[in-house]
mmCIF file of the C-alpha atoms, coordinates in Angstrom:
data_MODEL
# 
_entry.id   MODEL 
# 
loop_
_atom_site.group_PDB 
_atom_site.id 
_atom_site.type_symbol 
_atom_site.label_atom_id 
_atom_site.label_alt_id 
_atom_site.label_comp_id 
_atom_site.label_asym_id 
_atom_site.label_entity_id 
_atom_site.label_seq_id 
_atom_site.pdbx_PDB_ins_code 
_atom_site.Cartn_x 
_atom_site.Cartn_y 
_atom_site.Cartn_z 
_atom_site.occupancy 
_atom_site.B_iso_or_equiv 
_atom_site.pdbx_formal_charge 
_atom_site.auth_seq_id 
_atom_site.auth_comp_id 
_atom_site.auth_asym_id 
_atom_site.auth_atom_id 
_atom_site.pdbx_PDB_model_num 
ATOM 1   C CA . UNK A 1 1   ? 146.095 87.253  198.595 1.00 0.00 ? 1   UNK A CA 1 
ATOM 2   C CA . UNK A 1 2   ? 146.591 86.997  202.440 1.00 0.00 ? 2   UNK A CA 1 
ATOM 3   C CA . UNK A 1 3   ? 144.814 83.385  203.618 1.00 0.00 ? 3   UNK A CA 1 
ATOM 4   C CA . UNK A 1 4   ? 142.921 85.308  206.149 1.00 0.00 ? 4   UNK A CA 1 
ATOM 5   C CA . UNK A 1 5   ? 141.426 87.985  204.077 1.00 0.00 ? 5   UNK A CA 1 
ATOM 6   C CA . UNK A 1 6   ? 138.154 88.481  202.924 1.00 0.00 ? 6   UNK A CA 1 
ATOM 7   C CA . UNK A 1 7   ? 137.395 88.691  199.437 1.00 0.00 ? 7   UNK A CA 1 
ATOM 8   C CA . UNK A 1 8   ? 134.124 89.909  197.494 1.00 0.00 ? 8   UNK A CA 1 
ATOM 9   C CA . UNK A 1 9   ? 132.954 89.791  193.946 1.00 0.00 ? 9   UNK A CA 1 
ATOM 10  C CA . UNK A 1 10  ? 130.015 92.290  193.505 1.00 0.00 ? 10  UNK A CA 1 
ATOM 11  C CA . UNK A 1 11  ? 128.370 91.138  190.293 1.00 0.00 ? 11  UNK A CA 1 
ATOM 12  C CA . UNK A 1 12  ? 128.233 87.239  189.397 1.00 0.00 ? 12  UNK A CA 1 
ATOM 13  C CA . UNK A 1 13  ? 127.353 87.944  185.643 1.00 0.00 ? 13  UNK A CA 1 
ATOM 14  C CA . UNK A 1 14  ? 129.886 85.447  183.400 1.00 0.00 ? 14  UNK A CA 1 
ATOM 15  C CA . UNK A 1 15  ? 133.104 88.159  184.595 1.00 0.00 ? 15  UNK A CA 1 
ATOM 16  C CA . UNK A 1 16  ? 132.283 88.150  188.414 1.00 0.00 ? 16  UNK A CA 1 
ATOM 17  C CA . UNK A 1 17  ? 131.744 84.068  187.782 1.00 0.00 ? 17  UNK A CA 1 
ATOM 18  C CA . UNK A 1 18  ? 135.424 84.098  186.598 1.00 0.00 ? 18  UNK A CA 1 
ATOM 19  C CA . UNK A 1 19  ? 136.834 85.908  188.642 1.00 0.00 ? 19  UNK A CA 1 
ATOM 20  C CA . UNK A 1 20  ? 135.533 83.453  191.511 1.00 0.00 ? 20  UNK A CA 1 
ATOM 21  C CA . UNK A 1 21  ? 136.907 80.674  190.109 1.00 0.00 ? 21  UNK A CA 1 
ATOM 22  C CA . UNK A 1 22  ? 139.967 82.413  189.327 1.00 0.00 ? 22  UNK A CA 1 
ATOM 23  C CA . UNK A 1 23  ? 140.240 83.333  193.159 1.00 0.00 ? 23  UNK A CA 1 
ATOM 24  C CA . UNK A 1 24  ? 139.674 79.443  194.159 1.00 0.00 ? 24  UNK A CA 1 
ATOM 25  C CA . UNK A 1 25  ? 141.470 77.545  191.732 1.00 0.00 ? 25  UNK A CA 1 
ATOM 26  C CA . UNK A 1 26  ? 143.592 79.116  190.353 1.00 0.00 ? 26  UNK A CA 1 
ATOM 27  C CA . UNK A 1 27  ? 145.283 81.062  193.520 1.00 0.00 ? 27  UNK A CA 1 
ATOM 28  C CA . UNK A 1 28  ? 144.312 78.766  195.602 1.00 0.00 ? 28  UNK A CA 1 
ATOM 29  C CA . UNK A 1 29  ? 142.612 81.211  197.749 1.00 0.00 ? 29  UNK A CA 1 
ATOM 30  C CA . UNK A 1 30  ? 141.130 79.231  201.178 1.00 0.00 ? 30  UNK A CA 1 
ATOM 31  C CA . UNK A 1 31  ? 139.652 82.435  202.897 1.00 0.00 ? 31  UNK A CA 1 
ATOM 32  C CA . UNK A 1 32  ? 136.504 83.873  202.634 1.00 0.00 ? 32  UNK A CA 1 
ATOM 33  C CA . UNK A 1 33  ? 135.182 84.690  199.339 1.00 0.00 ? 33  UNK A CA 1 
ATOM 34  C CA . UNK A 1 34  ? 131.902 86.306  199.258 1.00 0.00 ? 34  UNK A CA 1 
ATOM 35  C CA . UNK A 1 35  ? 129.706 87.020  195.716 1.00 0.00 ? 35  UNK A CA 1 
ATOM 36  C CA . UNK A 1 36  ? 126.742 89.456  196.142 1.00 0.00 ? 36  UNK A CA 1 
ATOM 37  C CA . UNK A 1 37  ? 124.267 88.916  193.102 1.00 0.00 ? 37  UNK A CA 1 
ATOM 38  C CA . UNK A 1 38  ? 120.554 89.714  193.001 1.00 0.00 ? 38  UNK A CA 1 
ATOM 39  C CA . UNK A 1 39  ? 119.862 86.770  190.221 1.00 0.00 ? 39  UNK A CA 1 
ATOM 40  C CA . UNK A 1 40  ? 119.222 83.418  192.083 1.00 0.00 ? 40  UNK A CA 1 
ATOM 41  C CA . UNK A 1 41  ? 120.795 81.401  188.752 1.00 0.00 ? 41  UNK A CA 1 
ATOM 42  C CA . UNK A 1 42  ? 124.250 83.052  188.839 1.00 0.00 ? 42  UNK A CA 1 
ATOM 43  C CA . UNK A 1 43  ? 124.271 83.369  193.141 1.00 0.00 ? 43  UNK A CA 1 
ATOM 44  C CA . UNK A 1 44  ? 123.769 79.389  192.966 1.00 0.00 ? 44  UNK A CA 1 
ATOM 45  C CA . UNK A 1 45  ? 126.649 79.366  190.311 1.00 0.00 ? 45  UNK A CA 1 
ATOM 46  C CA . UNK A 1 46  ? 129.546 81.423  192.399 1.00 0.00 ? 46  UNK A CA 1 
ATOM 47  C CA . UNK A 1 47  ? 127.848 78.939  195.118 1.00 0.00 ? 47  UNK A CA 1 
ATOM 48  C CA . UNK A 1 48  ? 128.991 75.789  193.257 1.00 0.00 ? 48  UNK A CA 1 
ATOM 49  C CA . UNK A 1 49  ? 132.560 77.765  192.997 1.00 0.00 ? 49  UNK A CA 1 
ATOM 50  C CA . UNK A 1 50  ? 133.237 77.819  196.192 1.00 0.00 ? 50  UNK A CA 1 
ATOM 51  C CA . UNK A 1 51  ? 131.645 81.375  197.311 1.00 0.00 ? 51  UNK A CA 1 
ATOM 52  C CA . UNK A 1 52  ? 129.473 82.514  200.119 1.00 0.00 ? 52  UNK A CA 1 
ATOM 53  C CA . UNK A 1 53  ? 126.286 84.301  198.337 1.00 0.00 ? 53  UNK A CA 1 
ATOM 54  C CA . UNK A 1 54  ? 124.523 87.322  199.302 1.00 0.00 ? 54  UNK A CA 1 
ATOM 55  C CA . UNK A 1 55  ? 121.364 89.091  197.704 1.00 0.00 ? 55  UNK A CA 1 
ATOM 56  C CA . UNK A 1 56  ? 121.913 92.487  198.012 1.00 0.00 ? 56  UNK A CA 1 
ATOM 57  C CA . UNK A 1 57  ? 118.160 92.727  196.730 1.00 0.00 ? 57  UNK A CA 1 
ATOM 58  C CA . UNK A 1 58  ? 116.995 90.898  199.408 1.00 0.00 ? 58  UNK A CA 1 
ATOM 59  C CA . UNK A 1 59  ? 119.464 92.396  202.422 1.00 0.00 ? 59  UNK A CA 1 
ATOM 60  C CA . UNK A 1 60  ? 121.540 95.273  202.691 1.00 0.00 ? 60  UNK A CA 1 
ATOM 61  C CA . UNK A 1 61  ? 124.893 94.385  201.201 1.00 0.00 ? 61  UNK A CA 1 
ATOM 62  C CA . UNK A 1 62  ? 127.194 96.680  203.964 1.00 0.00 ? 62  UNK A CA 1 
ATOM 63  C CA . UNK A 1 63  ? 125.650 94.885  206.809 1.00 0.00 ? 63  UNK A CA 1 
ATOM 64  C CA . UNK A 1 64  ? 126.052 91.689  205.043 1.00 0.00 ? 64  UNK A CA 1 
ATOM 65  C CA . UNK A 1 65  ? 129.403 91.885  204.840 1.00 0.00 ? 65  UNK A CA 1 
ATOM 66  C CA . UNK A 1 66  ? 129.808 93.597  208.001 1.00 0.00 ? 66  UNK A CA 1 
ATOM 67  C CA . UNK A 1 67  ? 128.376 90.548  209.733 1.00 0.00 ? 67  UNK A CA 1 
ATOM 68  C CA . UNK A 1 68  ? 130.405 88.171  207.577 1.00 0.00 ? 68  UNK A CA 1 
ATOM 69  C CA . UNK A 1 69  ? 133.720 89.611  208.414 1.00 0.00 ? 69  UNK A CA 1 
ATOM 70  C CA . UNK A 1 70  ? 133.349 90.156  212.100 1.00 0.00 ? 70  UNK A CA 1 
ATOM 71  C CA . UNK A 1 71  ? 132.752 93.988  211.123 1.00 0.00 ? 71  UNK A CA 1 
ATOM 72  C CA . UNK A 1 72  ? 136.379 94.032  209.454 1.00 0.00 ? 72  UNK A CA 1 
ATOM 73  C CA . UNK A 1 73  ? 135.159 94.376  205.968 1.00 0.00 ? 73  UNK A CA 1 
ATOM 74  C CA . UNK A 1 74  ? 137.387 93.044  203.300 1.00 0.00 ? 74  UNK A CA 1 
ATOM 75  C CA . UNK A 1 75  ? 140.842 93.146  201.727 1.00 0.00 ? 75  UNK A CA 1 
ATOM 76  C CA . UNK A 1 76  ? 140.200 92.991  198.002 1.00 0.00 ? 76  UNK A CA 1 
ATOM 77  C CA . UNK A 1 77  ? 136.681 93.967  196.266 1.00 0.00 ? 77  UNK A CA 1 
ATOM 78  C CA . UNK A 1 78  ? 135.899 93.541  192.888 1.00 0.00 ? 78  UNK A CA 1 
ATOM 79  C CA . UNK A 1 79  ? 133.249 95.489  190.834 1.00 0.00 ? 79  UNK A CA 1 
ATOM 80  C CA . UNK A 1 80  ? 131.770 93.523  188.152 1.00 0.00 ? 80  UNK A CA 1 
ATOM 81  C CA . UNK A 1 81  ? 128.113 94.742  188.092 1.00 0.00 ? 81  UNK A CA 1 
ATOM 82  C CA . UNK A 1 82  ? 128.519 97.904  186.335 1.00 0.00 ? 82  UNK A CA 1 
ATOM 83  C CA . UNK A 1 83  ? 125.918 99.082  189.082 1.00 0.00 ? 83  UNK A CA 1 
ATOM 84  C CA . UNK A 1 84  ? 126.664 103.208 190.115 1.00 0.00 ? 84  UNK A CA 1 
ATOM 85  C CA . UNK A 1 85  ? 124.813 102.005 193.235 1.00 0.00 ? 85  UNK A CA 1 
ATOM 86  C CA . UNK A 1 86  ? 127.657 99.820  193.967 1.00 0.00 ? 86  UNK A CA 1 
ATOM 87  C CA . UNK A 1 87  ? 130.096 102.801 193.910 1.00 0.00 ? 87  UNK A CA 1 
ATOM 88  C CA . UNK A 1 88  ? 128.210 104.431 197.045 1.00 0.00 ? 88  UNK A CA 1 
ATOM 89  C CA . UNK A 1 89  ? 128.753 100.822 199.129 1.00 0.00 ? 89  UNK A CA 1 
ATOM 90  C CA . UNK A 1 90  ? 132.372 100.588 198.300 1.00 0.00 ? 90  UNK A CA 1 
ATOM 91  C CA . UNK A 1 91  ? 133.618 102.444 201.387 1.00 0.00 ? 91  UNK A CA 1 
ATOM 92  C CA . UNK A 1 92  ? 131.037 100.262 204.038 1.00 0.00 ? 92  UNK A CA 1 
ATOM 93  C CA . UNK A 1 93  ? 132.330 97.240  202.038 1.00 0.00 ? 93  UNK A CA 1 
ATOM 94  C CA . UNK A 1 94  ? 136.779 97.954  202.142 1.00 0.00 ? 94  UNK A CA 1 
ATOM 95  C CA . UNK A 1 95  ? 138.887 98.059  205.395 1.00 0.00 ? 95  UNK A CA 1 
ATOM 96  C CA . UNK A 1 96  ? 141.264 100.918 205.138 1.00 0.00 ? 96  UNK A CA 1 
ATOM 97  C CA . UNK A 1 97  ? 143.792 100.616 201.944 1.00 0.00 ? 97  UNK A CA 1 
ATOM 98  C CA . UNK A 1 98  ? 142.290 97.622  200.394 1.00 0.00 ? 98  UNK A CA 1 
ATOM 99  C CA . UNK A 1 99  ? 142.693 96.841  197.107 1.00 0.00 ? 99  UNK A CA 1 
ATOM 100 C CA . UNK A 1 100 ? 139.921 97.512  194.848 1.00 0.00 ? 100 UNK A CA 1 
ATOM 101 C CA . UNK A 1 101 ? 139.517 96.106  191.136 1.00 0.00 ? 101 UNK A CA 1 
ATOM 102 C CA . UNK A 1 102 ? 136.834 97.997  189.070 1.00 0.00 ? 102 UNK A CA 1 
ATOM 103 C CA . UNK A 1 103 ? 135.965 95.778  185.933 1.00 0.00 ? 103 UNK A CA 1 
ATOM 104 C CA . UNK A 1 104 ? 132.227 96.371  185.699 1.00 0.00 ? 104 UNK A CA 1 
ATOM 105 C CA . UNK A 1 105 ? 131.553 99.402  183.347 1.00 0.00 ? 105 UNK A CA 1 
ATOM 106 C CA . UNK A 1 106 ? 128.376 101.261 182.338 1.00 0.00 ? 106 UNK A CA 1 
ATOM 107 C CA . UNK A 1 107 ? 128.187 103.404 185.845 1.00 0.00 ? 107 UNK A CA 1 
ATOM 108 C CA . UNK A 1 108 ? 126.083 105.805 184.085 1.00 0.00 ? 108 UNK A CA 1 
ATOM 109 C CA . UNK A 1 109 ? 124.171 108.434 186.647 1.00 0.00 ? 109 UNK A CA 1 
ATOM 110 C CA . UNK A 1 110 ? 126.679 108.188 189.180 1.00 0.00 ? 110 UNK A CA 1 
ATOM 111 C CA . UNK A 1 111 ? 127.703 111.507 190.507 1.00 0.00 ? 111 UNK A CA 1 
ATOM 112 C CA . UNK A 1 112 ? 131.546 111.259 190.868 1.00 0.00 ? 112 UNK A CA 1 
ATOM 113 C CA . UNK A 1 113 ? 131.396 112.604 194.661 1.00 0.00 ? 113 UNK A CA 1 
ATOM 114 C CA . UNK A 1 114 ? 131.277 109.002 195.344 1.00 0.00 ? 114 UNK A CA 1 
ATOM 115 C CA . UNK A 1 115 ? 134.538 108.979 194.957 1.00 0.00 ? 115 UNK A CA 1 
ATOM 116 C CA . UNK A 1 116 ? 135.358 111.172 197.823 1.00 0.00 ? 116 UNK A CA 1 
ATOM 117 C CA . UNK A 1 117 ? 134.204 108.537 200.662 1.00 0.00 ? 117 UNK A CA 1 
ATOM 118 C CA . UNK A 1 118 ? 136.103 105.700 198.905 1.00 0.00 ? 118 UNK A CA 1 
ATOM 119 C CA . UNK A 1 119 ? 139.710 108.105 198.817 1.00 0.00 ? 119 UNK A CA 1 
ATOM 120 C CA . UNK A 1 120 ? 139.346 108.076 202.435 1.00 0.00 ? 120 UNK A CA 1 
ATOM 121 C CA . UNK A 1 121 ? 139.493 104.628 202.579 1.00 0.00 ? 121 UNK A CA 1 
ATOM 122 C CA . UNK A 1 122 ? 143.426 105.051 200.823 1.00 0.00 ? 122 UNK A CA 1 
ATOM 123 C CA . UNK A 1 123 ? 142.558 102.334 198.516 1.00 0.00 ? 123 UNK A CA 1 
ATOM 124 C CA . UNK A 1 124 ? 144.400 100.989 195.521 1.00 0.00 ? 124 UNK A CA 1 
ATOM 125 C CA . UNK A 1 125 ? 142.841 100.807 192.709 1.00 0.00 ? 125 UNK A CA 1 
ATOM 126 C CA . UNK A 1 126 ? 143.172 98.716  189.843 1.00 0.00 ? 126 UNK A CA 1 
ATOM 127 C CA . UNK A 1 127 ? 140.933 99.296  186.431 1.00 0.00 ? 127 UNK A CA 1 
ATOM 128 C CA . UNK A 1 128 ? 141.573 96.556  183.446 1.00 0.00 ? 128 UNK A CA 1 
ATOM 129 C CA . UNK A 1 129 ? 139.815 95.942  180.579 1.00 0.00 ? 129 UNK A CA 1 
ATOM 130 C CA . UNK A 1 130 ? 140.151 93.848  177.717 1.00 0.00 ? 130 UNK A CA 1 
ATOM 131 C CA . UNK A 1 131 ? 143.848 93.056  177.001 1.00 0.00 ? 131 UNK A CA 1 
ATOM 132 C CA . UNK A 1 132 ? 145.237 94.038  180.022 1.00 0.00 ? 132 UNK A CA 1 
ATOM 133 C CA . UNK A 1 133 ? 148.997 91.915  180.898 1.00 0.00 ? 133 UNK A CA 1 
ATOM 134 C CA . UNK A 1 134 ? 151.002 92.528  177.904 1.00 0.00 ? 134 UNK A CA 1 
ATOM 135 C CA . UNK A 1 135 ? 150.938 91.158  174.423 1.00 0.00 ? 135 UNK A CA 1 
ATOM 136 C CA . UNK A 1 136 ? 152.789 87.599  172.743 1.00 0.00 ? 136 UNK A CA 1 
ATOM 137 C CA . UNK A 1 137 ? 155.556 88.001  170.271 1.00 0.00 ? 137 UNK A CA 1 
ATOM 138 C CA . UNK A 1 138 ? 153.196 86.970  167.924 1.00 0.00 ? 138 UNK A CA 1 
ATOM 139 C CA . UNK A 1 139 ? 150.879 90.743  168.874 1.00 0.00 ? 139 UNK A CA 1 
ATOM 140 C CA . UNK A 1 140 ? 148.076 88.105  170.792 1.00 0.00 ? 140 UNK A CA 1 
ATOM 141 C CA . UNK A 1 141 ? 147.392 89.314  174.050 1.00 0.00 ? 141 UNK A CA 1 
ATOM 142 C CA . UNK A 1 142 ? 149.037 87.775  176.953 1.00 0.00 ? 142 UNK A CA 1 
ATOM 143 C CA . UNK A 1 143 ? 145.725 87.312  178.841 1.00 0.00 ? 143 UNK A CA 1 
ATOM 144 C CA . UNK A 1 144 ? 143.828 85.847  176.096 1.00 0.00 ? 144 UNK A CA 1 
ATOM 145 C CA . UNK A 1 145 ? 146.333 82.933  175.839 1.00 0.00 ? 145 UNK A CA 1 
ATOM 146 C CA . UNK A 1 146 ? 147.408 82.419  179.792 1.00 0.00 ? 146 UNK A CA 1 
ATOM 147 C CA . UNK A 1 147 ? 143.027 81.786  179.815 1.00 0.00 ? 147 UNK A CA 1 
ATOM 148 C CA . UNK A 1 148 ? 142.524 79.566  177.113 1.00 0.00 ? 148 UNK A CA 1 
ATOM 149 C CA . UNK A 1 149 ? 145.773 77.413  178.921 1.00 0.00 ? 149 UNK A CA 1 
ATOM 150 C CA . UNK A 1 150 ? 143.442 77.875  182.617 1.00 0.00 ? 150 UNK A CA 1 
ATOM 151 C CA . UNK A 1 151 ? 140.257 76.545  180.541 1.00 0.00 ? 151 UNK A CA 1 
ATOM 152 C CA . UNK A 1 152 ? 142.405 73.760  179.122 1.00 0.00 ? 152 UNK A CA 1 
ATOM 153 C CA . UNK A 1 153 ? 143.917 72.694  182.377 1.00 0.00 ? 153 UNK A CA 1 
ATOM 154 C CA . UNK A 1 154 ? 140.561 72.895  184.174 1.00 0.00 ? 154 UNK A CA 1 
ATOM 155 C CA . UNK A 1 155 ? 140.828 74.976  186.416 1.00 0.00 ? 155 UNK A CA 1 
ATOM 156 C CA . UNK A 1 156 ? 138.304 77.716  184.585 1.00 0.00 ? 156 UNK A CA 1 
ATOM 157 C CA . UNK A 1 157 ? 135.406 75.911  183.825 1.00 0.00 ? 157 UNK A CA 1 
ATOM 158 C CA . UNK A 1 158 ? 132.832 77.708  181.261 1.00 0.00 ? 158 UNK A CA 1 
ATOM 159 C CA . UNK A 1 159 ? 130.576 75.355  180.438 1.00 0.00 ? 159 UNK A CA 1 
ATOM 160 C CA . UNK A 1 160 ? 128.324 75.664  183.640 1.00 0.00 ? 160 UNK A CA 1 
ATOM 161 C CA . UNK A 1 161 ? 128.142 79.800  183.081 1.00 0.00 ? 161 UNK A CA 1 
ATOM 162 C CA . UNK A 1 162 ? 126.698 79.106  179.347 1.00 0.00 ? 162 UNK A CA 1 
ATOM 163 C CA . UNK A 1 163 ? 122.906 78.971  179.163 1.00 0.00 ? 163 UNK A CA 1 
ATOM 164 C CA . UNK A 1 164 ? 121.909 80.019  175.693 1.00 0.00 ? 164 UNK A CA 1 
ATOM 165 C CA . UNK A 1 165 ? 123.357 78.838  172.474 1.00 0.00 ? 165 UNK A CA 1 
ATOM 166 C CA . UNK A 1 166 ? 122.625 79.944  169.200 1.00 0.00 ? 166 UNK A CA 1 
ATOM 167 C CA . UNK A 1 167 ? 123.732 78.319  165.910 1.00 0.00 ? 167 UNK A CA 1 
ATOM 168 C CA . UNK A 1 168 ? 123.267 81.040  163.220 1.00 0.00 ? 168 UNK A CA 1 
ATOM 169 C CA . UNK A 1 169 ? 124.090 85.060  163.489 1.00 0.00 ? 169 UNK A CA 1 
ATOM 170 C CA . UNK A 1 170 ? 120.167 85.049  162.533 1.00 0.00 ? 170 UNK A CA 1 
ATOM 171 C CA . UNK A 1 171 ? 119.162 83.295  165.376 1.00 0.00 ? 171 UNK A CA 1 
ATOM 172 C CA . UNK A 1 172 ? 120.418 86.343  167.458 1.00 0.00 ? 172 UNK A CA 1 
ATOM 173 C CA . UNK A 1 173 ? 117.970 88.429  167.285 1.00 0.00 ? 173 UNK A CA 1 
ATOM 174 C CA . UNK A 1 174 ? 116.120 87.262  170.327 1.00 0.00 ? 174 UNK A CA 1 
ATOM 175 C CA . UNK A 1 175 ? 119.242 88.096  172.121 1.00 0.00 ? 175 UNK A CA 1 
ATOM 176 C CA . UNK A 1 176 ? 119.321 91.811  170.894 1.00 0.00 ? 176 UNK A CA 1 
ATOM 177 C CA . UNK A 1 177 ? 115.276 91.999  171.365 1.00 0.00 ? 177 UNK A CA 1 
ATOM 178 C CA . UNK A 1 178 ? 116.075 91.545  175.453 1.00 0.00 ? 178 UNK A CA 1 
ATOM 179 C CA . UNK A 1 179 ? 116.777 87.858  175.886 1.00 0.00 ? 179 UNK A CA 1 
ATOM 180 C CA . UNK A 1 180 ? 119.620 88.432  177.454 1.00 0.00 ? 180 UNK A CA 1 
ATOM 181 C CA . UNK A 1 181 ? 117.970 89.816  180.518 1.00 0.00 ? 181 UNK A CA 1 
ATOM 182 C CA . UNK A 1 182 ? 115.601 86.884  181.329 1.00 0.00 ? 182 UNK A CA 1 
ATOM 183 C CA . UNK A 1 183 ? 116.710 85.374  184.506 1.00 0.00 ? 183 UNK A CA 1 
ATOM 184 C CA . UNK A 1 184 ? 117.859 82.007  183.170 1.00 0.00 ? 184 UNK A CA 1 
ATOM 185 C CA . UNK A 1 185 ? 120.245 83.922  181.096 1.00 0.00 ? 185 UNK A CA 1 
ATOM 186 C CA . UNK A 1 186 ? 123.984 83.969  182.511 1.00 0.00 ? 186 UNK A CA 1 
ATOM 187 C CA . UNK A 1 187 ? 126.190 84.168  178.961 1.00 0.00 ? 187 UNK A CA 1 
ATOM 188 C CA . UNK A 1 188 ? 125.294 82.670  175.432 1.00 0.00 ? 188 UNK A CA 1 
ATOM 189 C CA . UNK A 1 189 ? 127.464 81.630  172.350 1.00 0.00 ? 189 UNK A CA 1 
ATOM 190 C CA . UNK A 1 190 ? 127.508 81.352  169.002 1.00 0.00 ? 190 UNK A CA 1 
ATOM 191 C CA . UNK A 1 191 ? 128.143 77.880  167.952 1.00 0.00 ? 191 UNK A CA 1 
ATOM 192 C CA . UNK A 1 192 ? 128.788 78.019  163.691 1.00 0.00 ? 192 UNK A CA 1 
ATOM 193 C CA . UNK A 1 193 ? 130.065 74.663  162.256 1.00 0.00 ? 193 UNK A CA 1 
# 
């Protein structure tokens, strides 16, 4: 990343959250780096890691940005809502060519002519999931390993992004009955001794 780009994260759910730190600590990334996120928990989270927050419930996110970056828009976006909504802001969001990771999934109702206004902004777009950067000679994902190391070292820290713990597979069932989308809630782990 280019020290005087712009960055955003849209979506600071436990991925976007990473991803932040990632950008800060781990690249060492000094420019701007902006997290839109409606919940006030996880916007004061991607605060503490170094980001400037916007609530694109509360303003509209394109001008947001627009204002932020002096009307240039930014370098490098990265989906990880999972919002269609966020598909239609993409090309208000990009400067010409940026690069553009989509991680969030679940863009369900989303007509795909979207996509036509964000081609005209050339992008390049990058979609992992799961595994993605190779596998160990032992067949354990590369990615896996390489952030266990970052957690290890620091420079990921996970322990402020987990609200909820639960110490049986019983006790999940408040999780699967809609806990998961109370407000407080950012990401929650089992914890079996």
């Amino acid at each position: 990343m280019v020290v005087d780009s712009d960055v955003i994260v849209v979506g600071a759910g436990p991925a976007g959250l990473l991803f932040a730190q990632y950008i800060r600590n781990v690249l060492g990334f000094e420019g701007q780096l902006i997290v839109a996120e409606p919940n006030v928990r996880k916007r004061a989270l991607a605060a503490s890691f170094g980001a400037t927050v916007v609530d694109p419930g509360a303003v509209d996110l394109v001008a947001a940005v627009q204002d932020l970056t002096g009307g240039r828009r930014v370098e490098y976006l990265i989906e990880a809502a999972g919002s269609g909504r966020v598909f239609g802001q993409i090309p208000g969001l990009i400067r010409k060519q940026a690069t553009v990771v989509l991680y969030g999934h679940g863009h369900s109702g989303v007509d795909l002519g979207v996509m036509n206004n964000i081609q005209f902004m050339e992008p390049t777009l990058v979609s992992p999931v799961g595994a993605s950067g190779g596998f160990e000679p032992d067949g354990r994902p590369s990615t896996y390993r390489r952030a266990l190391e970052l957690i290890e070292e620091g420079l990921i820290r996970v322990g402020p992004i987990i609200t909820h713990r639960y110490s049986s597979l019983e006790s999940l069932s408040g999780v699967f009955a809609g806990e998961h989308q109370a407000p407080d809630y950012v990401k929650g782990v089992v914890t079996l001794r």
